[in-house]
C-alpha positions in Angstrom: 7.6 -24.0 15.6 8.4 -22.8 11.5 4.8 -25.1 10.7 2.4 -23.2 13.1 4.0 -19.8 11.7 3.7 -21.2 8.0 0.1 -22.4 9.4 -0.8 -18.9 11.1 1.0 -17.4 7.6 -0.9 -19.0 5.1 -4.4 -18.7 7.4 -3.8 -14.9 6.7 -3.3 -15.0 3.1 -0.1 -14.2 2.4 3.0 -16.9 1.0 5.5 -17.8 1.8 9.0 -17.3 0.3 11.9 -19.7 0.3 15.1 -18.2 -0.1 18.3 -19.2 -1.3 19.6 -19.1 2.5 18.6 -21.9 4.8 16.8 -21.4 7.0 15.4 -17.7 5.8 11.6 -17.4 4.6 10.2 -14.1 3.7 6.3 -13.8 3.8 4.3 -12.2 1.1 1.5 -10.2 0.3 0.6 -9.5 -3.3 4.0 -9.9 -4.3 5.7 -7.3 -1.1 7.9 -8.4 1.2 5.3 -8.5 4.7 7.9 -10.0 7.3 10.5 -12.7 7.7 11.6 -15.6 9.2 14.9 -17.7 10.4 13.9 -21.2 12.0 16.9 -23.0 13.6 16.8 -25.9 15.9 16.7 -23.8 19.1 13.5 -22.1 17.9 12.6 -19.0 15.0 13.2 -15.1 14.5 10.8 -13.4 13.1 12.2 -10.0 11.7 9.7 -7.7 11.5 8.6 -3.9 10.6 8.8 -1.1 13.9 6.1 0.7 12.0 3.9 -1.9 12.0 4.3 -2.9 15.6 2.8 0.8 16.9 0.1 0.1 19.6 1.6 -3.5 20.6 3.5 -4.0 23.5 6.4 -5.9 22.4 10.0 -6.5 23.7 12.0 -6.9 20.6 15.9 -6.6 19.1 16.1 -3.6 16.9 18.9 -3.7 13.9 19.6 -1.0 10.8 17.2 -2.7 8.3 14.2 -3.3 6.3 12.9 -5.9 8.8 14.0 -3.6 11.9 13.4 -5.8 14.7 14.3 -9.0 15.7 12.0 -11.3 18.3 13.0 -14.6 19.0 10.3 -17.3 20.2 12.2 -20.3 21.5 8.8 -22.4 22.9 5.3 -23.5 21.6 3.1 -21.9 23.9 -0.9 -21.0 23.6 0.7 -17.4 24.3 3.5 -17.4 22.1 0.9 -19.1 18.8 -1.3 -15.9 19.7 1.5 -13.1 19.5 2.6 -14.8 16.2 -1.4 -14.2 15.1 -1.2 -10.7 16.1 2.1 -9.8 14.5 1.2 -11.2 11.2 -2.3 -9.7 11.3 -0.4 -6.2 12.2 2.5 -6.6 9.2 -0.5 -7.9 7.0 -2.5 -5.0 6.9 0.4 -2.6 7.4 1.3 -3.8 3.3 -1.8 -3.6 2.5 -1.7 0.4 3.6 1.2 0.2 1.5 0.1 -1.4 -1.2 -2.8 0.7 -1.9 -0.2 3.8 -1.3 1.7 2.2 -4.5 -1.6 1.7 -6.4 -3.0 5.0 -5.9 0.5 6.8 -7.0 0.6 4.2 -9.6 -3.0 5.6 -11.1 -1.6 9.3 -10.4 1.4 8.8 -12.6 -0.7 6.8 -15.4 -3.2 10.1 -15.5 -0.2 12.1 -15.6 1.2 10.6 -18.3 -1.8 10.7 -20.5 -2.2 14.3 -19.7 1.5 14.6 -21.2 0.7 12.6 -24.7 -2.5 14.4 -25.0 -1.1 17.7 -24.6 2.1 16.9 -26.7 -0.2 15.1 -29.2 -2.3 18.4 -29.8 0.7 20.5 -29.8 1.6 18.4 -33.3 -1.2 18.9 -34.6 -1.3 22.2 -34.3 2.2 22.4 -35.6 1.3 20.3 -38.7 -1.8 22.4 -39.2 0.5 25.8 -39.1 2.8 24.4 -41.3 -0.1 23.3 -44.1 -2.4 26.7 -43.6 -5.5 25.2 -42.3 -6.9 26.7 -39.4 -7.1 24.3 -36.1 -10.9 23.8 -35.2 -10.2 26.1 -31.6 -10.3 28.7 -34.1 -13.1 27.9 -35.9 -14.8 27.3 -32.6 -13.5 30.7 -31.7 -15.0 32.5 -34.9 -18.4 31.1 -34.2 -18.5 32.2 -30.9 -17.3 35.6 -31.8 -19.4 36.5 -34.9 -22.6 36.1 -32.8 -21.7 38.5 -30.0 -20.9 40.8 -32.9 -23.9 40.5 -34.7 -25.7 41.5 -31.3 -24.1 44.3 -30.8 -24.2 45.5 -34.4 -28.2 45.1 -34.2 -28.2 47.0 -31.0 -26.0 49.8 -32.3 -28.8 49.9 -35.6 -31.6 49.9 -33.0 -30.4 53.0 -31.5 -29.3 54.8 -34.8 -32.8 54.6 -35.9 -34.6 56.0 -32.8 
């Protein structure tokens, strides 16, 4: 029984993790924590997520855990090798929802970061150009911007005076 799950396991890309307890296995995905499983001689758990069985009809234990529920397979059947398939396939690409979650907030807190050490970064130099008496180039972008709008409007106002 614990070689056709590490078979169906393995088929699905993740690994397989061999704890420090006998007998318990955790299965992997990119480095998360997928599912689980205890083998004994009477058969194998497999401990599993509640979210990720949504839409399957399953009987199963439920506990106060990560793995929240508990089905026991006990026999070797064609039926029971195709519910292992569907779990795994269900937990697999329930982490991999979750992964991508991590890697998006991952890229959101990277971006928010930079934004941080830019801002803080101009803030010095702003500081360090106060303290020296050199004007920041916003103003000097500021001044060119502004002495062309008045030098419109001065040549406007002479226009007018002279008609």
């Amino acid at each position: 029984m614990k070689d056709v799950v590490e078979t169906i396991v393995k088929a699905a890309g993740c690994t397989i993790f061999v704890t420090r307890v006998k007998g318990f296995h955790t299965i992997k995905l990119d480095g998360h924590m997928c599912m689980a499983f205890t083998f004994s001689t009477k058969g194998i758990v497999l401990w599993l997520r509640t979210k990720a069985l949504d839409g399957l009809n399953i009987e199963y234990k439920t506990m106060k855990h990560m793995f929240d529920a508990r089905l026991p397979i006990t026999v070797v059947t064609d039926e029971n090798v195709d519910l292992i398939r569907k779990l795994v396939a269900a937990h697999v690409e329930y982490q991999k929802g979750i992964n991508k979650q991590r890697a998006e907030k991952v890229l959101k807190q990277e971006a928010a970061r930079k934004k941080r050490e830019e801002k803080a970064e101009a803030k010095k130099k702003e500081e360090m150009a106060k303290k020296l008496g050199v004007k920041s180039k916003k103003s000097k972008k500021e001044e060119k911007v502004e002495k062309p709008v008045e030098a419109e409007v001065e040549e406007s106002e002479e226009v007018e005076e002279e008609e």
